[in-house]
C-alpha positions as CSV (number, residue, x, y, z in Angstrom):
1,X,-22.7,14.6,34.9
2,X,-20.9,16.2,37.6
3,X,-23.4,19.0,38.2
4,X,-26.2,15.5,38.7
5,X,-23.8,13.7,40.7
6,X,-22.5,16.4,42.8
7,X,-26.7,17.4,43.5
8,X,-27.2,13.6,44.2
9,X,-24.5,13.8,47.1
10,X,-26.0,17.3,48.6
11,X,-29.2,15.8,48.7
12,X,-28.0,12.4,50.3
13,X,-26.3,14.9,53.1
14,X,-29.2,16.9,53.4
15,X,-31.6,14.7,53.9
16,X,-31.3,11.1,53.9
17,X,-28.7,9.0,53.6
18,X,-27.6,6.3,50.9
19,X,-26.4,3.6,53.0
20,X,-27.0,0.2,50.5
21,X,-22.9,-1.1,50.3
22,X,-23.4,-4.2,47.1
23,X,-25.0,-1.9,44.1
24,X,-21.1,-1.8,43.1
25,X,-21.0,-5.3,42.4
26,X,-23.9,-4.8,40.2
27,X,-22.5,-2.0,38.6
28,X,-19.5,-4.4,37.7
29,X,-21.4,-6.7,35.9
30,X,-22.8,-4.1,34.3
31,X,-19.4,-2.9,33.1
32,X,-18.3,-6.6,32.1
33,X,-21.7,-6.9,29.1
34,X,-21.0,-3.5,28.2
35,X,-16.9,-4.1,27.8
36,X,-18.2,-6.5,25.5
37,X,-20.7,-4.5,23.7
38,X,-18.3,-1.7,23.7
39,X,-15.8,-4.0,21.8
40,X,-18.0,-5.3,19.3
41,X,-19.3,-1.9,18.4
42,X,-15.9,-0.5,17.7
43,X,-14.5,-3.3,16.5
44,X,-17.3,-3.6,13.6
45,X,-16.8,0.3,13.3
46,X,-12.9,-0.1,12.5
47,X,-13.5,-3.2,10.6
48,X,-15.7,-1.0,8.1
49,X,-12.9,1.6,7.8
50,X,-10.3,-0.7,7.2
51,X,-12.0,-2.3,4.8
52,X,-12.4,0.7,3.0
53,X,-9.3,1.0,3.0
54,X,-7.9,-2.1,1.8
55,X,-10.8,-1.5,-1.0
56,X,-9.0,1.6,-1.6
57,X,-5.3,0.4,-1.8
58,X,-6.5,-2.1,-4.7
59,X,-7.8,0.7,-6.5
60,X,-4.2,2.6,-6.2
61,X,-2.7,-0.7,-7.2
62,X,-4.6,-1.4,-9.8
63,X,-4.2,1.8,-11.4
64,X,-0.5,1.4,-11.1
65,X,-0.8,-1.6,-12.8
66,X,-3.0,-0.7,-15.6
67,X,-1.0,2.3,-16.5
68,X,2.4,0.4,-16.7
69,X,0.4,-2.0,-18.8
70,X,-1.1,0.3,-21.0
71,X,2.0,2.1,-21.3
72,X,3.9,-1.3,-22.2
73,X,1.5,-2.1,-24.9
74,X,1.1,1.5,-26.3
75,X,4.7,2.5,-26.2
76,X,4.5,4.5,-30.0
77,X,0.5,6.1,-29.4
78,X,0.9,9.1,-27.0
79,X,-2.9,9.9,-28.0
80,X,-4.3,6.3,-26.8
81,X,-1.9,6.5,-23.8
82,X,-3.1,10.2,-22.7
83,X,-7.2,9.1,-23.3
84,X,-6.5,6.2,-20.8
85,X,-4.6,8.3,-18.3
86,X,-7.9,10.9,-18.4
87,X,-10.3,7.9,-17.9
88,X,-8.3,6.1,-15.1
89,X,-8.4,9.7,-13.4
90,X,-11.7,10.7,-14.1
91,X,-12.6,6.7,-12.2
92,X,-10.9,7.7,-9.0
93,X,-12.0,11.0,-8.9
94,X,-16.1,9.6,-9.7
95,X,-15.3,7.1,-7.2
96,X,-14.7,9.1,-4.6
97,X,-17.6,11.7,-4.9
98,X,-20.1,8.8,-5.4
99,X,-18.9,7.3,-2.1
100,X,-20.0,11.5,-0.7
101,X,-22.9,13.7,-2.1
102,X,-24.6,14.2,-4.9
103,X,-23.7,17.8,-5.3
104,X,-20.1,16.8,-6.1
105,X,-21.6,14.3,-8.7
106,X,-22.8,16.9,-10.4
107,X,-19.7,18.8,-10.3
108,X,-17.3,16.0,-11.8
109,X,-19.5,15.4,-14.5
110,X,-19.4,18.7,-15.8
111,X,-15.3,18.5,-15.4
112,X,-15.7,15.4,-17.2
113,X,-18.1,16.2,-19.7
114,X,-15.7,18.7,-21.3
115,X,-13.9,15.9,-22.6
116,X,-16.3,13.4,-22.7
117,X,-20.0,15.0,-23.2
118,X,-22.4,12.3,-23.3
119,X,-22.5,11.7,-19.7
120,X,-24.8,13.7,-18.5
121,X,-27.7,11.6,-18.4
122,X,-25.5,8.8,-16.3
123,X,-26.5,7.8,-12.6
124,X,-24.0,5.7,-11.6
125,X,-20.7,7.3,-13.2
126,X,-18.0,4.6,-11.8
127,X,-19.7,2.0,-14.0
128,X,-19.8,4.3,-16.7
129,X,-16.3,5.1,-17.1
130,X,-15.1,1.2,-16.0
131,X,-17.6,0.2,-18.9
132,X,-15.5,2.6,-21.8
133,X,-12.0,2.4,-20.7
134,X,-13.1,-1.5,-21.1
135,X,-14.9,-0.7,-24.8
136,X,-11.4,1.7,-25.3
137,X,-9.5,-1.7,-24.4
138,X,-11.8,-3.8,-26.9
139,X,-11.1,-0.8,-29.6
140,X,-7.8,-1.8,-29.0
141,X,-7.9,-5.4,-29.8
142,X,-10.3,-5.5,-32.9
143,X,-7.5,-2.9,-33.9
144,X,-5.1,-5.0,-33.8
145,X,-3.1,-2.8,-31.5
146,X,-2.7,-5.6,-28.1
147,X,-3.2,-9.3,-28.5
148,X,-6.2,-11.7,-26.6
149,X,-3.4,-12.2,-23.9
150,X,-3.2,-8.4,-23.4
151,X,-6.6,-7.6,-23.5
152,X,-7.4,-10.6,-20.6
153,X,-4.3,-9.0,-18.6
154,X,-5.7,-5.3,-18.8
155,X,-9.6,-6.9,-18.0
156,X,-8.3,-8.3,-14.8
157,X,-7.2,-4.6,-13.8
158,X,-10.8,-3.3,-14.8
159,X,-12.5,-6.3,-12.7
160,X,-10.7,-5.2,-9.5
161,X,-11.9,-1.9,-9.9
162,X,-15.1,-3.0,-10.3
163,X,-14.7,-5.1,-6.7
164,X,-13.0,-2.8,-5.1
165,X,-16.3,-0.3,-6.1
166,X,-18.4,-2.9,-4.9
167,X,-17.1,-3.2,-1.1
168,X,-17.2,0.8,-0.7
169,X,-20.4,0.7,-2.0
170,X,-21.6,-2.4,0.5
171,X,-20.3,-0.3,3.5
172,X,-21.6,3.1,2.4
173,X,-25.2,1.6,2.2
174,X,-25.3,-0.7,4.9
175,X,-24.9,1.1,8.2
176,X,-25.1,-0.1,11.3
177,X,-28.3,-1.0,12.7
178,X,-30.3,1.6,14.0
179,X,-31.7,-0.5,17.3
180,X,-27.9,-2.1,18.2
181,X,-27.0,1.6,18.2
182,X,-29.9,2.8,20.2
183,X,-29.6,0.9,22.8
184,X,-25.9,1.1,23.1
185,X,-26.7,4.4,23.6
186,X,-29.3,3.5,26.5
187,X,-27.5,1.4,28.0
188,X,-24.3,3.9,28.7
189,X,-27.1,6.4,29.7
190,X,-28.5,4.1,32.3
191,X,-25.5,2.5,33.6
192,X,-24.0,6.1,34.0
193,X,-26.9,7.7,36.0
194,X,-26.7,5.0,38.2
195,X,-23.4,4.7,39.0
196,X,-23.5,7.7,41.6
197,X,-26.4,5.7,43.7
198,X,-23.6,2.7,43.7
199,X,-20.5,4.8,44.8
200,X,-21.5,7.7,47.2
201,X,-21.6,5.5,50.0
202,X,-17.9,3.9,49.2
203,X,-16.7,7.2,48.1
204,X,-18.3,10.1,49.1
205,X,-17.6,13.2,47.3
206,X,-14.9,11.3,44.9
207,X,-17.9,10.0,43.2
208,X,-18.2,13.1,41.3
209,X,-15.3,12.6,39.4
210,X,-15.2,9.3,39.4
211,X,-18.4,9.5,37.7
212,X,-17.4,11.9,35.0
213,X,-14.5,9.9,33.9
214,X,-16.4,6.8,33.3
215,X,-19.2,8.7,31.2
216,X,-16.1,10.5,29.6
217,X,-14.4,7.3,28.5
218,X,-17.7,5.4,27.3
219,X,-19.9,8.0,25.7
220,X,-15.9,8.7,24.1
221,X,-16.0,5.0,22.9
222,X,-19.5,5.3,21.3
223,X,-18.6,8.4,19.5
224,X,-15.7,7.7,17.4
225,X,-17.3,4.0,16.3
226,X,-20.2,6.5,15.1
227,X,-16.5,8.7,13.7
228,X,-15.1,5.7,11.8
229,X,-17.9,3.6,10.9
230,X,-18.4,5.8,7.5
231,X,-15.1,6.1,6.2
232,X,-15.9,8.5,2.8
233,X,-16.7,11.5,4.6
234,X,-14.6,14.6,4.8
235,X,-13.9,14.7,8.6
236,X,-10.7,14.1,10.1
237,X,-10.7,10.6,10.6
238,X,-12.2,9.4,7.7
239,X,-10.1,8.0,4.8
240,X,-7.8,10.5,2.6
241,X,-9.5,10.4,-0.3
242,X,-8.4,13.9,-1.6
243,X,-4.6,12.6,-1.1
244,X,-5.0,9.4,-2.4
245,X,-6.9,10.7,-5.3
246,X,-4.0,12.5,-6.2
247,X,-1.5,10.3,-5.5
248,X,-3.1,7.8,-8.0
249,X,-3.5,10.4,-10.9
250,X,0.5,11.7,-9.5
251,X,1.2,8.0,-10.4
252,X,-0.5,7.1,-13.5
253,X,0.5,10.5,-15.4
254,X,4.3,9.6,-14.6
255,X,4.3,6.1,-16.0
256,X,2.5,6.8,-18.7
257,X,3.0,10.0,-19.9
């Protein structure tokens, strides 16, 4: 941008001269939609990351919660108590690389199918494991091990994961529109190859970095909503899943084990 606007100011010395003065005000109600624009675009980007996070934090709390529960009720059955800490582990840890690729998919189902090997034929593993620790909980009751009221407490834990895997999924597979992007992206492009026709006459040779700051800051703005907008990644800015995986499994293994 400053190699094109610095050519655009030889050329106007060369051999002609810009001399129309009002394209400025143009350019400023220009700016004014795409402030706009440019707020609604990263504010629906940062919307979609925090809620991903918030779906998150009800997964870390409602492991928390299940494991004191589960620890409450099965206070003499270390076996019971250490299957239960495997599953609620093996969830967060199929959660997160559903939310990624299907190469780690593959991966965490042969980690998990050394403990549990009838999985290998499952497609969406998250359900899967929700679906038996609940059957594991039902074991419980017909056993006689927890009461109705138990098993209703420990089902509401089960039924937050299952929302809380429900708004990752909802913002994983519905991006944002392809044509709102597009021409967001048009719409910088114009506005900034024009802006040197505006501003040579006001401000001569300034222009050129005048110029390169404004593309700076908007093309800047357009690329980190595109940054944020998918918050499972593995870049830098996208949620900690790695950490919080841990964190959660850290957790659950200390209350009940």
């Amino acid at each position: 941008m400053g190699i094109y606007t610095a050519s655009i100011k030889y050329v106007d010395d060369q051999f002609f001269e810009i001399t129309h003065q009002n394209t400025t005000s143009l350019h400023s109600l220009l700016a004014f939609v795409m402030s706009l624009i440019l707020i609604f675009r990263t504010n629906s980007a940062y919307d979609r990351w925090w809620e991903g996070r918030k779906a998150w934090g009800n997964v870390v709390n409602s492991s928390r919660n299940l494991a004191i529960k589960l620890s409450a009720f099965l206070v003499r059955d270390n076996e019971k108590k250490e299957n239960f800490f495997l599953l609620i582990g093996y969830f967060v840890e199929s959660l997160k690389v559903h939310l990624r690729d299907k190469e780690q998919v593959d991966n965490i189902k042969s980690f998990i199918g050394a403990t549990f090997p009838d999985i290998s034929h499952i497609k969406h593993l998250p359900n899967h494991i929700a679906a038996r620790l609940m059957m594991d909980m039902n074991n419980l009751y017909k056993e006689n091990i927890i009461s109705g009221e138990q098993l209703m407490l420990l089902e509401k834990d089960i039924s937050a994961y299952m929302d809380a895997l429900g708004a990752c999924e909802r913002i994983k597979n519905t991006p944002i529109p392809y044509s709102y992007s597009i021409f967001m992206k048009k719409f910088i492009f114009l506005y900034v190859m024009t802006l040197p026709f505006g501003f040579i006459p006001t401000f001569g040779y300034w222009t050129i970095p005048i110029v390169m700051f404004v593309f700076y800051v908007l093309v800047s703005i357009e690329l980190l909503a595109e940054e944020i907008e998918n918050p499972f990644g593995m870049d830098v800015n996208d949620l900690p899943l790695e950490e919080m995986t841990k964190n959660i499994k850290k957790n659950v293994e200390e209350i009940m084990l």
